[in-house]
Structures are given as structure tokens and as C-alpha cells.
C-alpha positions as CSV (number, residue, x, y, z in Angstrom):
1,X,3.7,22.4,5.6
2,X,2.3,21.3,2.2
3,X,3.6,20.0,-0.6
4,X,1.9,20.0,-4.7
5,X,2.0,16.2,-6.2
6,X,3.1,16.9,-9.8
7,X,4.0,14.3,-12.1
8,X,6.2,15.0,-15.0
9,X,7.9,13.1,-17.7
10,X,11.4,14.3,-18.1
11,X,11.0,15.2,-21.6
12,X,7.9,17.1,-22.3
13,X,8.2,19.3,-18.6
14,X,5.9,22.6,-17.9
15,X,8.6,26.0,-17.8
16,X,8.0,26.4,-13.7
17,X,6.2,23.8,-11.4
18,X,2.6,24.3,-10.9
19,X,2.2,25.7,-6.7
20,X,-0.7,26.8,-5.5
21,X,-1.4,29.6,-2.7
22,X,0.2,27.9,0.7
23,X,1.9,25.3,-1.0
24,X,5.7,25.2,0.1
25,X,7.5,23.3,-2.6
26,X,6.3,19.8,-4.6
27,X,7.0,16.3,-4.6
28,X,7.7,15.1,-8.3
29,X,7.1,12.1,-10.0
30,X,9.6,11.5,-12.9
31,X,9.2,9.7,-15.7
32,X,11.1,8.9,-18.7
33,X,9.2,7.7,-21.5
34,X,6.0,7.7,-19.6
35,X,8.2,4.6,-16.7
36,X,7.8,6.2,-13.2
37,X,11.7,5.6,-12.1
38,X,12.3,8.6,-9.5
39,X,11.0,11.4,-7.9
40,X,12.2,14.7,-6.6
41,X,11.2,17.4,-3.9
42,X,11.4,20.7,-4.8
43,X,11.4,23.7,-2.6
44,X,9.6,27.3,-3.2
45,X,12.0,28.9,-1.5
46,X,15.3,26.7,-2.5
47,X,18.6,28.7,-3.4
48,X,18.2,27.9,-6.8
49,X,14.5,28.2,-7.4
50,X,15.5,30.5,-10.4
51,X,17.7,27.8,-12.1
52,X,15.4,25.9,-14.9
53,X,12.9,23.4,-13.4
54,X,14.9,20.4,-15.7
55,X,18.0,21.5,-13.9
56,X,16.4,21.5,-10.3
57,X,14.6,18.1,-10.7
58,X,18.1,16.3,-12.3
59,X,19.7,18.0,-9.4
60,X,17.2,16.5,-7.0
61,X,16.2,13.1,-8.7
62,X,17.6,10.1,-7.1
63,X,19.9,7.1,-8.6
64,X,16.7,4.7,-9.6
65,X,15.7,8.1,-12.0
66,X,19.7,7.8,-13.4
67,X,19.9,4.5,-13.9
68,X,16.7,4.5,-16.0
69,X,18.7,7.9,-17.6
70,X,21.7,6.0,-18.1
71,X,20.1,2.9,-19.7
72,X,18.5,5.0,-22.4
73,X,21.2,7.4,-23.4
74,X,23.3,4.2,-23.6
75,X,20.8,2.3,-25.6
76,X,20.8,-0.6,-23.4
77,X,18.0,-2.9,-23.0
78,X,15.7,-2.4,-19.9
79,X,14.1,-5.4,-18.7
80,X,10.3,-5.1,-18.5
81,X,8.4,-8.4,-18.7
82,X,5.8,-8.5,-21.7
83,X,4.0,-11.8,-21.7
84,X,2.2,-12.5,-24.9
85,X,-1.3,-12.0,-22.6
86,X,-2.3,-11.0,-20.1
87,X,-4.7,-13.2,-17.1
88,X,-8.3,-12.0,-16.8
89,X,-8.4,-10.1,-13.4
90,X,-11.6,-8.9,-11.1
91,X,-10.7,-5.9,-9.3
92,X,-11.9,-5.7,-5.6
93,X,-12.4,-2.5,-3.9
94,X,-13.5,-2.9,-0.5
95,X,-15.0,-0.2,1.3
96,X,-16.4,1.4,4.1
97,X,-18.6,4.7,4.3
98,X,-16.7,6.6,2.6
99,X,-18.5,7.1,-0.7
100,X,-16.2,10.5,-2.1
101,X,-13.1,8.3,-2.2
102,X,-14.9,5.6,-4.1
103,X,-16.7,7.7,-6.7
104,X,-12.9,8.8,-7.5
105,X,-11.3,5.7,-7.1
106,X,-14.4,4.0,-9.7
107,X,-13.8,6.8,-12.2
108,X,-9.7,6.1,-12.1
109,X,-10.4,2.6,-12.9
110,X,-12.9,3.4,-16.0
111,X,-10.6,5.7,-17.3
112,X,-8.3,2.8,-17.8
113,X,-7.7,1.7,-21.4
114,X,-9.7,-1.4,-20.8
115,X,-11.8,-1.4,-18.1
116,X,-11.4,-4.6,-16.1
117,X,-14.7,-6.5,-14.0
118,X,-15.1,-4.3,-10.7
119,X,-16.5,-5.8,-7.6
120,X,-17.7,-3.6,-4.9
121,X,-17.5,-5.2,-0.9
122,X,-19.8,-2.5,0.9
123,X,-18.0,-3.9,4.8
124,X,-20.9,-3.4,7.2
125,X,-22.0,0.1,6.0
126,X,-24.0,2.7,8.3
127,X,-26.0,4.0,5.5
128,X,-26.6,3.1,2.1
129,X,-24.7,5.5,0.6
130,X,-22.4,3.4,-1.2
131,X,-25.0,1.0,-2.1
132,X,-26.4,4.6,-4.1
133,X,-23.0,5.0,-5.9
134,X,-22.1,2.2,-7.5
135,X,-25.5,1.7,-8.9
136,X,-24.1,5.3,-11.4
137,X,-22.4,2.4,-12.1
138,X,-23.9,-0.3,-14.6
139,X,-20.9,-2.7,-14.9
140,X,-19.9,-2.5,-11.2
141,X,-21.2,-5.3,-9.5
142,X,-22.1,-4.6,-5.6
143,X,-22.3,-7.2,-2.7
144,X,-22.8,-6.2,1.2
145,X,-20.9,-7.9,3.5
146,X,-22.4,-7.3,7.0
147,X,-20.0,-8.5,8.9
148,X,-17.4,-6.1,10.0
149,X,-13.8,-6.3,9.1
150,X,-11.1,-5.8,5.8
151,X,-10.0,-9.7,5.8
152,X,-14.2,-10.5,5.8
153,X,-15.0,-8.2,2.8
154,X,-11.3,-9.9,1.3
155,X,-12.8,-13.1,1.8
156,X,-16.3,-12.8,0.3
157,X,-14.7,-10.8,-2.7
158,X,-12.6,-14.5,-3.1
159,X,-15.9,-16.4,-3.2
160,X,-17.9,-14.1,-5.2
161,X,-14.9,-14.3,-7.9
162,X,-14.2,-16.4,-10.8
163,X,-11.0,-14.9,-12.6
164,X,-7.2,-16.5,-11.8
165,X,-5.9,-12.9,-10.7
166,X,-7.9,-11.4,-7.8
167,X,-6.6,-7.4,-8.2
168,X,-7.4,-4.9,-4.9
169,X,-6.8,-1.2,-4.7
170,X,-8.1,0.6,-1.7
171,X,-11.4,3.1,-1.7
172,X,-9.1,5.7,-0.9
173,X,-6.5,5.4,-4.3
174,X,-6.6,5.6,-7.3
175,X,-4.6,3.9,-10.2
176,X,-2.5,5.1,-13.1
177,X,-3.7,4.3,-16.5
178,X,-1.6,1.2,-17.0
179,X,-1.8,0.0,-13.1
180,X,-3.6,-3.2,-13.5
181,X,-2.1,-4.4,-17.0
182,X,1.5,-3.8,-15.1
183,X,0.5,-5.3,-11.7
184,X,-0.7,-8.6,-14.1
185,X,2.0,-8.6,-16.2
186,X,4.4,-10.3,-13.4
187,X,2.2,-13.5,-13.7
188,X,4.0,-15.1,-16.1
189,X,6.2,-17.0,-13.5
190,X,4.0,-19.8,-12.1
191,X,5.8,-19.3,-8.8
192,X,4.4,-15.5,-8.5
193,X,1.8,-16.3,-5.9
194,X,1.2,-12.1,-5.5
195,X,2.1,-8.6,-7.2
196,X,2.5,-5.1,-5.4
197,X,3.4,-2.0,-7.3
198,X,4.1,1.3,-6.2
199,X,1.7,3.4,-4.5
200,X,2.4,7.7,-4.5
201,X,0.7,10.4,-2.4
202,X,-2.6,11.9,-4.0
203,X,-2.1,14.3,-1.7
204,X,0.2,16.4,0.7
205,X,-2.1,19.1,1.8
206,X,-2.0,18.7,5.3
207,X,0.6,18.6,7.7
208,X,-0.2,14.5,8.6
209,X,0.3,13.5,5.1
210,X,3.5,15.4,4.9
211,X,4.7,13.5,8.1
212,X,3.3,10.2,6.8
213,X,5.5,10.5,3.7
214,X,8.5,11.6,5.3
215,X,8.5,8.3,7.0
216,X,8.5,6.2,4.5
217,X,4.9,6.5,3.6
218,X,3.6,3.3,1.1
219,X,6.6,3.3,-1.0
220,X,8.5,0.8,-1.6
221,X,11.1,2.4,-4.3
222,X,11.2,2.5,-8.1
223,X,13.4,-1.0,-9.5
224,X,11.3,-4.0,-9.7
225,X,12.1,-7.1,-7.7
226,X,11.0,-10.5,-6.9
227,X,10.3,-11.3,-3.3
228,X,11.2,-14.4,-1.9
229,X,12.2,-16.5,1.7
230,X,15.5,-16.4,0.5
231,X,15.8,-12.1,0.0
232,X,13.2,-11.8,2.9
233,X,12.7,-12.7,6.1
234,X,8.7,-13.7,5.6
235,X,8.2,-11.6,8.8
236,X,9.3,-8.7,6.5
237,X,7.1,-9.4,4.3
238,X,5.5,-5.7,4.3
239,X,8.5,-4.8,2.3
240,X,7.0,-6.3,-0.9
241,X,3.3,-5.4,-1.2
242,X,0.5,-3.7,0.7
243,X,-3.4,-4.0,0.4
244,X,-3.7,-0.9,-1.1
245,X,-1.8,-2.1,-4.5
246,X,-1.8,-6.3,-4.4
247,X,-3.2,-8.5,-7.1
248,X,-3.0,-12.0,-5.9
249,X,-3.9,-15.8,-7.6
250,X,-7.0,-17.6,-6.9
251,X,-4.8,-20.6,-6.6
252,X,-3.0,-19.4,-4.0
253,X,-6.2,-19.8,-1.7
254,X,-5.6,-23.3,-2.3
255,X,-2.1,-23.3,-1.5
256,X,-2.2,-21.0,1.7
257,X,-5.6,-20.7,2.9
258,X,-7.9,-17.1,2.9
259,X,-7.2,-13.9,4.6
260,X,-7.0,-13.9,8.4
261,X,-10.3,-12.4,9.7
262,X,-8.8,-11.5,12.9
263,X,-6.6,-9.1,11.5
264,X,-6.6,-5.9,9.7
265,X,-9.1,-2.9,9.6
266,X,-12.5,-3.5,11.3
267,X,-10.9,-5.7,14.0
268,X,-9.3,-5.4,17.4
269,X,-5.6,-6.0,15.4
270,X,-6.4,-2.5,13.4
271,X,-4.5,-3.7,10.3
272,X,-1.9,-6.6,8.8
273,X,-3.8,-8.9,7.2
274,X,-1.9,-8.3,3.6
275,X,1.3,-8.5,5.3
276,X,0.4,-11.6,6.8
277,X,-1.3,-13.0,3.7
278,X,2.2,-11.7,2.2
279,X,4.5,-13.8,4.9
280,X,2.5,-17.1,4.1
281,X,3.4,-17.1,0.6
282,X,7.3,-16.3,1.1
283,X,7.1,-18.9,3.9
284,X,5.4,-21.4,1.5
285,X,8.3,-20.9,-1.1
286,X,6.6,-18.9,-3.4
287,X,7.4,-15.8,-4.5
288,X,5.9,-12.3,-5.1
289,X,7.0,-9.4,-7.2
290,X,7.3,-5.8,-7.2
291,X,6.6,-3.8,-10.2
292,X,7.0,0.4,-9.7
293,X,5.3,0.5,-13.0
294,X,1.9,-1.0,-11.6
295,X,1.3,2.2,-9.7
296,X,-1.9,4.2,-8.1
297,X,-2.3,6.9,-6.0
298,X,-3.4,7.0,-2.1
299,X,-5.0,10.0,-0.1
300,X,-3.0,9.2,3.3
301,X,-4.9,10.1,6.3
302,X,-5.5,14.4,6.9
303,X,-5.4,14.6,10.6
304,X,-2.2,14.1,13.5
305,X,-4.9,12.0,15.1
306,X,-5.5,9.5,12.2
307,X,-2.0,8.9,11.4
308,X,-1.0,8.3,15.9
309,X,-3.8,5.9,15.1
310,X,-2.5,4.2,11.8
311,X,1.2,4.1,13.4
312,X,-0.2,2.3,16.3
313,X,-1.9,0.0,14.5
314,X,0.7,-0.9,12.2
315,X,2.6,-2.0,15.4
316,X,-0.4,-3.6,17.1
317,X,-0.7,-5.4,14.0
318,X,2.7,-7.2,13.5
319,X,2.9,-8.3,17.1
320,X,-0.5,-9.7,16.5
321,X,0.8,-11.5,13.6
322,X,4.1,-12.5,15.4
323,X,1.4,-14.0,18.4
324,X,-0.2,-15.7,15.5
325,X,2.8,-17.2,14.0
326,X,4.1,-17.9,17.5
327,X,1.7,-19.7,19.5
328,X,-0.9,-20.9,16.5
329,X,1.8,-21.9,13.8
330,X,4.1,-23.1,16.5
331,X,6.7,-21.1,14.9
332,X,10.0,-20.3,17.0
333,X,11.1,-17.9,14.7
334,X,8.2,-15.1,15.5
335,X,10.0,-14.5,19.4
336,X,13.4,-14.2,17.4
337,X,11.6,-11.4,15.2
338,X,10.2,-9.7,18.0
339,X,13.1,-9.5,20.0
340,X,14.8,-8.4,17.1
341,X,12.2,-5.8,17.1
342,X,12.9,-5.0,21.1
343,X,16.5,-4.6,20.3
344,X,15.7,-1.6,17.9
345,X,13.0,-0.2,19.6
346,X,14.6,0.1,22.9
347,X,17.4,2.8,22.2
348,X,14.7,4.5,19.8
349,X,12.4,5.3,22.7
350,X,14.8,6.1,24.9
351,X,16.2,8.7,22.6
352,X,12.6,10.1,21.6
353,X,12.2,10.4,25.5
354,X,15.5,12.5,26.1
355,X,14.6,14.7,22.9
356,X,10.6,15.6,23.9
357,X,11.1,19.2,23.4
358,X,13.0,19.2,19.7
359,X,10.4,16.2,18.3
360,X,8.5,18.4,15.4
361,X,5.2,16.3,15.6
362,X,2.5,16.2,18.1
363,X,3.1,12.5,19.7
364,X,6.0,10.5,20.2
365,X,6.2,8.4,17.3
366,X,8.4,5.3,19.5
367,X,6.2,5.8,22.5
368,X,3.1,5.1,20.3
369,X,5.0,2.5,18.2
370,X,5.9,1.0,21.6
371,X,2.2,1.1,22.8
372,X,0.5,-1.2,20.2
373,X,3.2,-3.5,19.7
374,X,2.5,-3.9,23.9
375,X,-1.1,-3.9,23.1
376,X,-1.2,-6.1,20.0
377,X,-0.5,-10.0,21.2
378,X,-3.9,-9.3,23.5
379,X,-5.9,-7.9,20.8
380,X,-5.2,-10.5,18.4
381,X,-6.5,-13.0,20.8
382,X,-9.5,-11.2,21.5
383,X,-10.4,-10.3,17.8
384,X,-9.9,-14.5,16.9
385,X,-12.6,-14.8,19.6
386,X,-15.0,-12.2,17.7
387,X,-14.2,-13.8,14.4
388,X,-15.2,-17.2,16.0
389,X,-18.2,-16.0,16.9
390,X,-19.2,-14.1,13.9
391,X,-18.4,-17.4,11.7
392,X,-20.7,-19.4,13.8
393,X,-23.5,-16.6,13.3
394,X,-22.8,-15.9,9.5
């Protein structure tokens, strides 16, 4: 299966949605008055693929994409927050070998209205092929961390950085237009410790990137919200940003520390550390919003083999978090969430076990769920021990 990304504003639409050869249908963006506020998947061969393509998205477009509707053919106010200016932001791309993804993700951000200071982390490379890249770019500034790991490169892109709002996007994404002055515009409440906005699918060429969307994907929905301990359990805290779309405060180092080193890509914990950066400040009391119009676009992993590995890891990753919280912040709370967690996961596997032969993907998604949240309380001890050391080598 693949699937066409189109985006469309509901207004000025094409006559018949743009597929290629071997494309099966599309998802859709929508938009009303350039807002993202819905999408819609559309199918080649749906009953009424002859209908007109307003008809079939409107027919497919879900109740954040009405509301928006309803609000404007009511004339009622929607609430956007405009502060009178905006904070002066560095943007961080850290990165890793992979020098296509950051030549687009570089040309997305200069293609902004104004292009914001861009600080390359180059996380202990292989070759010096990125090092090659960014200097096509004059006003890209380029540091090499050697030691391996996401929360390292996080960290030295703090302490190489002078601006109040710290923005990161992932190599592999690329933002909208108007991504970083909607992702900054949520800083007018001093209690907004961090920002996430809404991250789409780049692609859905392959068969992994369909699955990884049909699960949820890096979406996190199209209404704006304002995270805090009182909506969400800090152990959720996933549920308001991820690393690939977060702008967070200098000052919140002060108030919460840096990013974990043993955590995330590069380390034996294979990912987390913005979830658990994003769990300190809701367990501090501070708060982080969610803006849908502070979006960018992620290439999600091509192979079955990539995304067994990022499932596991997401898993492996919030037990290692819950060991942390558990038996470092003496936190009681952590076993409550992970038998919380047990009580789900329990029932799931057994059911993906009965049901091996009608699964439509290539690995049990529970069994390899199951696996790294087994695996992930040892790892996270281990990959402290390697950050340890690499500290007292740095």
C-alpha cells in the first residue's frame, strides 16, 4: 500500500487529487484559510471516487476540520494567540549521517519568511559528509559533537546557544512556512516551559510508513491545548510534544536541569529523552502547549525492520524512564504507571498471540512492545554507566 500526501486548502482545491502510478488513495491535509484543522483519506478505488473531490474530502474530514468550518461560517471568533512579538529562537537540528534529509530539512527552514539562526550538532559522524553540507550554507553555524548520543548533541546545542527559545526539528522533517513563528507564539505565558506542534507524514510510499501512521504515527490531533500535571499524568507526557517538533526555554534548564544523556537515540534506551524532558516540566508545575498550527513534515522510517526497531524502542524507552523516575527520583508513582501499563499490555498480547495468522504486518506489534519494555529498566542502567564514563572522558 501507498498513500499520496497532498495538502489542500478547502477553498482553492485542484478538480481530482494528484496520484501517481501505484499510489492507492491520499492522505489530505485540510486547511481553511491556510489553518491546518483536519485531514482526510481518500481512496482510488472508493464507491464514490466520481463524486467531486470537495464532496469526498467534507465527506471524509473529521470534527476538528468542522468545527474550524463551523466557526467561520458563523463568524465567530477563533482563538489564536498573537503576542505583540515574538522571542528570538536558535533552531537546533541535530543530526547523524544522514546528509539527504538535512540538505531538505536546511532548505525548508530558509524558505521560511524569516529565516531564524540555525545550529547544526553533527552527533559523532562517520564521515564528514555533513561537515561538507552545511558549509553550502553561510549562515548555518556547525559544531561536532563526538560523543555519541541525541540528549549529548541536545546538550551541547544548549551551551553553544544564547537565545530564550531553544527550537528543534529533526534532520529527517521539514517545517511549514509559519512553523517556527507558531511554535513561538505560545510563549507569551511565563508558565509555558515548552511548545510541540503538529508533525504530518512527508511520506507514505512504503508499506512501514503506511503502518507507522495507521498507529498513530507523530500526531497529536488538530485543537491546541495547554499541557499540564493537572490534564496529564507527567508519565504521559508524550501526549504533548516530541523531539521532532519542540521549542523549549533556556530558563527551563535552570528550573529542570538538561536532557538525560542516558536516554534517547545513540544510547542503549534507543529513544525518550524529550518525553522525559517533557515529564519534568509537568511534574515541576509548569506547563507546555500544543499548537497544530506550528507544523512540519517527517519522513517516517521505509523499511518493516526500522519501524520493529522504533516500536521497540519507544517501549524500551518509557520503562527506562519509569526505572529512572523509580529508583533515581524515588518516585512511587513510576511502579503505579507501569503496572498500569501491565494491565493493558497483558490482554493485548495475549490476543495478538491467538490471532498470528490474521495480523497484516510482519511482527507482532505486542510481542515486540512487550520485549523492550522487558528489556528497557536494564538498558537504562547500563547506558547511565556509558554516560558516566563518557562525562569523565569529555
Amino acid at each position: 500500500m501507498a498513500l499520496a500526501v497532498l495538502d489542500y486548502d478547502i477553498d482553492h482545491l485542484p478538480d481530482q487529487l494528484d496520484l501517481k502510478d501505484g499510489q492507492d488513495g491520499a492522505l489530505v491535509l485540510l486547511r481553511i484559510d491556510n489553518v491546518p484543522c483536519g485531514q482526510a483519506i481518500l481512496w482510488r478505488e472508493a464507491g464514490n471516487k466520481d463524486a467531486p473531490l470537495r464532496d469526498r474530502l467534507l465527506c471524509a474530514a473529521g470534527s476538528s476540520f468542522w468545527e474550524r468550518w463551523l466557526e467561520r461560517q458563523m463568524g465567530l471568533p477563533h482563538f489564536d494567540p498573537a503576542p505583540a512579538t515574538l522571542p528570538d529562537a536558535t533552531v537546533v537540528i541535530c543530526t547523524r549521517d544522514r546528509t539527504e534529509d538535512l540538505e531538505r530539512c536546511l532548505d525548508g527552514l530558509h524558505a521560511m519568511p524569516d529565516a531564524p539562526a540555525i545550529l547544526v550538532i553533527d552527533n559523532a559522524p562517520s564521515t564528514d559528509g555533513t561537515r561538507l553540507l552545511v558549509a553550502r550554507y553561510p549562515d548555518v553555524r556547525y559544531i561536532c559533537e563526538p560523543r555519541p548520543g541525541l540528549d549529548v548533541a541536545r546538550n551541547t546545542a544548549i551551551a553553544n546557544t544564547s537565545s530564550p527559545i531553544i527550537a528543534f526539528i529533526d534532520d529527517d522533517a521539514m517545517p511549514d512556512r509559519l512553523w517556527l513563528q507558531n511554535l513561538l507564539r505560545n510563549f507569551e505565558d511565563p508558565m509555558v516551559l515548552a511548545a510541540g506542534g503538529l508533525t504530518m507524514a512527508l511520506e507514505l510510499d512504503a508499506p512501514a510508513q503506511v503502518a507507522f501512521q495507521r498507529v498513530g504515527g507523530f500526531s497529536r490531533g488538530f485543537k491546541r491545548f495547554t499541557y499540564d500535571a493537572m490534564t496529564t499524568n507527567p508519565f504521559d507526557a508524550w501526549h504533548a510534544a516530541a523531539g521532532v517538533n519542540l521549542a523549549i526555554r533556556r530558563s527551563a534548564v535552570d528550573i529542570i536541569g538538561l536532557f538525560d544523556e542516558a536516554l534517547d537515540a545513540g544510547t542503549l534506551s534507543c529513544a525518550g529523552g524529550d518525553t522525559d524532558y517533557c515529564r519534568r516540566i509537568l511534574a515541576a508545575g509548569y506547563r507546555i502547549a500544543y499548537d497544530p498550527q506550528a507544523l512540519n513534515w517527517h519522513r517516517h522510517r521505509r523499511s518493516m525492520e526500522e519501524l520493529q526497531r522504533q516500536i521497540y524502542g519507544y517501549e524500551c524507552a518509557f520503562f527506562a524512564i519509569l526505572t529512572k523516575s523509580l529508583f533515581f527520583e524515588h518516585n512511587p508513582k513510576a511502579l503505579v504507571r507501569g503496572l498500569t501499563w501491565l494491565r493493558h499490555q497483558i490482554p493485548s498480547l495475549a490476543r495478538s498471540l491467538r490471532q498470528q495468522q490474521n495480523r497484516t504486518m510482519p511482527f507482532n506489534i505486542a510481542w515486540t512492545q512487550t520485549r523492550g519494555a522487558i528489556a528497557g529498566p536494564g538498558r537504562y542502567l547500563r547506558a547511565r554507566r556509558v554516560a558516566a564514563a563518557q562525562r569523565k572522558r569529555a
